[in-house]
N, C-alpha and C positions, 0 to 999 in steps of 0.2 A: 383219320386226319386229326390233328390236334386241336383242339375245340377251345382252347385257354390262353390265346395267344399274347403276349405281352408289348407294349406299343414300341415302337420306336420311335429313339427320340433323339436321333441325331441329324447331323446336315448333309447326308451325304444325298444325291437325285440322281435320275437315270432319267432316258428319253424311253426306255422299254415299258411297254403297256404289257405286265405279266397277265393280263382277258386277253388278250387279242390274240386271234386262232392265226396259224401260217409258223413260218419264219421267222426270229427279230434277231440279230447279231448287233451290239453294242455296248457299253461301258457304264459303270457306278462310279460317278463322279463323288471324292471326299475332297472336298474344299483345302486344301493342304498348302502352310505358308513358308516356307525353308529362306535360307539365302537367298536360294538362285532365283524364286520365282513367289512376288510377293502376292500376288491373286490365284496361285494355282490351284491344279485337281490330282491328287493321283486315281489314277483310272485302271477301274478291274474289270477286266472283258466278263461278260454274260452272253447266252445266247438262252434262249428261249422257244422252246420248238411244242407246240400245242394245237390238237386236233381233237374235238369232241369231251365226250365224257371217260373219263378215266383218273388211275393217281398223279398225283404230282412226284417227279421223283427229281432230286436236285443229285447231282453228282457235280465233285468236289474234288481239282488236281492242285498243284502249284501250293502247298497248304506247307508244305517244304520245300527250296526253291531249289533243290539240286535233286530232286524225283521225276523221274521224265516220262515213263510208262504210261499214267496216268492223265495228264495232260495230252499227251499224243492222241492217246484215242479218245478224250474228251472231244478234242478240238475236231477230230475226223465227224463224232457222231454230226458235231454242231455246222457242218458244211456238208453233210452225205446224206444225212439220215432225212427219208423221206415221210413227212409229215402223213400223208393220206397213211402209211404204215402203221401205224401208232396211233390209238387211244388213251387223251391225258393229256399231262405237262410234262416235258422236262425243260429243267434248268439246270446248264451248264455252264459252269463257272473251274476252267483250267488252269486258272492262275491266279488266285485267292491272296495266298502273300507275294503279291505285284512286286515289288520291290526287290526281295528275295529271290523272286524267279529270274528278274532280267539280273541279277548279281551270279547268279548261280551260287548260292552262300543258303545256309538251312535256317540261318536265321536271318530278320530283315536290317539291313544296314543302315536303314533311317533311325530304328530306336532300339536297334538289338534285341529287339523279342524275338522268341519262339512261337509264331504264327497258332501253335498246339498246345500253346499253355495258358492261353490266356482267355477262356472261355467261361464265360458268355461274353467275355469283353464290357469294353466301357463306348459307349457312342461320345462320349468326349475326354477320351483320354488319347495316348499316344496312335499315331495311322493303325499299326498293328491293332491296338485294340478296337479303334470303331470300324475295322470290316471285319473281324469275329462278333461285334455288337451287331453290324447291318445284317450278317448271315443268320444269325443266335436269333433277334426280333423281329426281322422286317421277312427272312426266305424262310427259314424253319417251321412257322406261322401256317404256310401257304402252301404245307409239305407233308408227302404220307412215306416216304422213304428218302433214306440219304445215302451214298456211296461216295465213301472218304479212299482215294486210290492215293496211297503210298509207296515208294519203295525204299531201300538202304540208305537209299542219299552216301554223300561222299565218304560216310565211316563204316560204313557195314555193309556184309553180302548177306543177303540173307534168302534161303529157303522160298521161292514163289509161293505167297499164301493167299488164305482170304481168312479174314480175322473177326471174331466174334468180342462186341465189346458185350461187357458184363452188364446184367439188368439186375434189380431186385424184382422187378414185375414178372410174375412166371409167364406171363401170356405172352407180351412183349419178346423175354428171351427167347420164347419158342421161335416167335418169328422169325428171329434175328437168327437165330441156326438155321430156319429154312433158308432162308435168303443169301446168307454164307455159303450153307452146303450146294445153294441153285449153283452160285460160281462155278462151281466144279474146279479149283483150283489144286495144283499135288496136295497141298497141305492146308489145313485146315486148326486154327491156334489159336484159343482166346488168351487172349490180351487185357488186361487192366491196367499197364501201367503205372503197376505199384498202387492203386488206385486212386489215383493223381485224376480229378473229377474236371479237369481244366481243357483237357483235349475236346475235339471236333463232333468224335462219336459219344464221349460223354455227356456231354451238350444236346446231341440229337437224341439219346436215347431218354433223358432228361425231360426232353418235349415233345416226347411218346414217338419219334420216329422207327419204323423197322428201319435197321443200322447195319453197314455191309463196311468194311474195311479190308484194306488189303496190304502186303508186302512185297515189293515187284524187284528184288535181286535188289541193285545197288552199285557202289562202287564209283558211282559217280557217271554212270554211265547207261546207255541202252540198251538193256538186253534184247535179245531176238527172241528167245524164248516166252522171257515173260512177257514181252509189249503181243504175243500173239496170246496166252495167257490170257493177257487182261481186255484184249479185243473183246475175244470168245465169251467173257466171264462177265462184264456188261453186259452184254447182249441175253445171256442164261438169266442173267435178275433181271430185266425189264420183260423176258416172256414170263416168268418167272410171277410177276408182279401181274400180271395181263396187261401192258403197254403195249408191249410189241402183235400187231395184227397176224394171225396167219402163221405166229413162232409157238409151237407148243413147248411147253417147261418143260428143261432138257432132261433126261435122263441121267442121271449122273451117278458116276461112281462110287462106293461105298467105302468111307474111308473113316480111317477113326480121328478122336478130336485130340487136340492136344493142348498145351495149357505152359504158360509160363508160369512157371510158380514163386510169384514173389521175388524176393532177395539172390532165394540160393540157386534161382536161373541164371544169375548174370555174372561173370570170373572176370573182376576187376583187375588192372595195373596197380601195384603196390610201389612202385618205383620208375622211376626215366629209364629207358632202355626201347630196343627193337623184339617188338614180340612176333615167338614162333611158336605158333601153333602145332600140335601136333595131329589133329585130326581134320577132314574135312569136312563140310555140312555132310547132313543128312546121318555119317555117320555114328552107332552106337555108344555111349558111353556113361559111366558109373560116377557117382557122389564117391570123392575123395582118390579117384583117377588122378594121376597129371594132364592138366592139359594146354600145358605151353612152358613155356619160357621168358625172361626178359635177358635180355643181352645188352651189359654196358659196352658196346663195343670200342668205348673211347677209354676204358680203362682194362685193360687186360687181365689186371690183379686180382677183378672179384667177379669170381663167379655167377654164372648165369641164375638168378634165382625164378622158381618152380612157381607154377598156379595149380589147382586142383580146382575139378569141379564139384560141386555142393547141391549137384542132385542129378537122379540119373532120367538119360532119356535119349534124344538126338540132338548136334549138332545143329543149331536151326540158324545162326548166324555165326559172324568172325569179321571181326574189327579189317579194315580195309587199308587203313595205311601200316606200315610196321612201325612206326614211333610211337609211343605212347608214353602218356605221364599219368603220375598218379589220380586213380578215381575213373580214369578212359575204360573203357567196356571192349572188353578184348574177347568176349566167345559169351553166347546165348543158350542155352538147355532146353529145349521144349520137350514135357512130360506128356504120359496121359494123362487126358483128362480126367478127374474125379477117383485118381489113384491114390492117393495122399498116403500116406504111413502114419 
């Protein structure tokens, strides 16, 4: 558990007693004063489900408001999952950027941030930022694992994963690939994002948490596939963890890692146009390949201009709408891991 925890120092309160053994379903009120409502709260559902001695493990949906895999089966644990089952805490928290979520929009409409970039947040700065400040101070604190469930959101398909954020701690990263690998998800891709230190799992692994992440397809939409995916794959890290009673840690496949590498993973739009991709996820392809096209279709005179990829590996994602403007992310490369040239 993290033994160093830093105060919080914002206004937000809850009626949840995170001691008290059983059940608690309800809300983190942030004191919030807009137009429409001069004394208001915005209110971010928690539930809290705790039995005995064991980890606390907090899991994390709604953190992009157009991701729905993860919330789904948050919300299932937090009304199904039976307490005598389980050893520990969990805290469930499906809808983290509130705002965002009821918009269905990736970012929050009150102050336009991106819920994942603004970590460890400011407890008195803009909504967005003091509930990455209540998570980051007040639940990280009281927390021995984290699972951040992701999926494409409304611009990208992406590959069903479970994602490994980067540690400098060797001991820590260890864990974090067990807990990864427990998932048992097809794919398996660390992630740095660029190493942009501001995301959710950067933050947690920051405040020594074992760090689970995931990518659940996309599109704006529910997968079947992955929302069973990510059922199964919870459940594998909390036996996983020893929370779950009577679950032995799954067996799981052996699968190799992969790795976004930097810059030359990502075949941006260089111009307005409709992009066509030429391959599908998953599969195969090479640095300095084509791998799409942009189509002015509103001008017929100029031809389609060419994308190439800039390292080789699989398909792991592909941009969701066909429009794109310059700097949009139109195809993702996941390599091996630790193959580097």
């Amino acid at each position: 558990m993290n033994t160093t925890p830093q105060p919080y120092a914002g206004n937000a309160f809850t009626e949840i007693d995170f001691e008290k053994p059983g059940r608690q379903i309800g809300f983190i009120n942030f004191p919030h004063s807009p137009h429409s409502d001069a004394w208001g709260v915005t209110q971010v559902p928690i539930a809290v489900i705790s039995n005995g001695a064991g980890p606390t493990v907090v899991i994390e949906g709604g953190n992009h408001g157009d991701e729905y895999e993860g919330p789904i089966t948050i919300g299932e644990l937090a009304r199904d999952l039976d307490p005598g089952s389980m050893q520990g805490r969990l805290i469930l928290m499906p809808a983290n950027n509130v705002h965002a979520v009821l918009a269905a929009t990736r970012t929050s409409p009150v102050d336009g941030l991106n819920f994942n970039r603004v970590w460890p947040g400011d407890p008195m700065g803009s909504i967005t930022q003091q509930i990455a400040a209540y998570v980051a101070h007040r639940i990280f604190p009281m927390a021995d694992a984290f699972l951040d469930l992701h999926s494409g959101g409304s611009s990208l398909d992406i590959l069903p994963s479970a994602i490994i954020e980067p540690s400098g701690d060797a001991d820590l990263h260890r864990r974090n690939v067990a807990a990864v690998q427990a998932f048992d998800a097809p794919y398996t891709v660390v992630i740095s994002n660029l190493g942009d230190k501001r995301t959710a799992t950067a933050a947690a692994c920051a405040a020594g948490l074992v760090t689970v992440g995931t990518e659940m397809r996309g599109c704006g939409a529910v997968s079947l596939d992955a929302l069973q995916i990510c059922r199964r794959g919870v459940r594998n890290v909390l036996a996983h963890l020893g929370m779950l009673v009577g679950d032995a840690s799954p067996v799981c496949a052996e699968r190799p890692i992969l790795e976004l590498r930097g810059p030359s993973a990502y075949v941006y739009a260089t111009e307005d146009g409709i992009f066509e991709p030429f391959h599908a996820n998953g599969e195969q392809v090479s640095a300095g390949q084509p791998a799409g096209r942009i189509h002015r279709i509103w001008d017929m005179a100029t031809k389609p201009l060419t994308l190439h990829y800039g390292a080789d590996g699989i398909v792991y994602g592909r941009r969701h709408p066909g429009r794109v403007a310059p700097g949009n992310c139109c195809v993702v490369v996941a390599s091996p891991y630790g193959e580097r040239k």
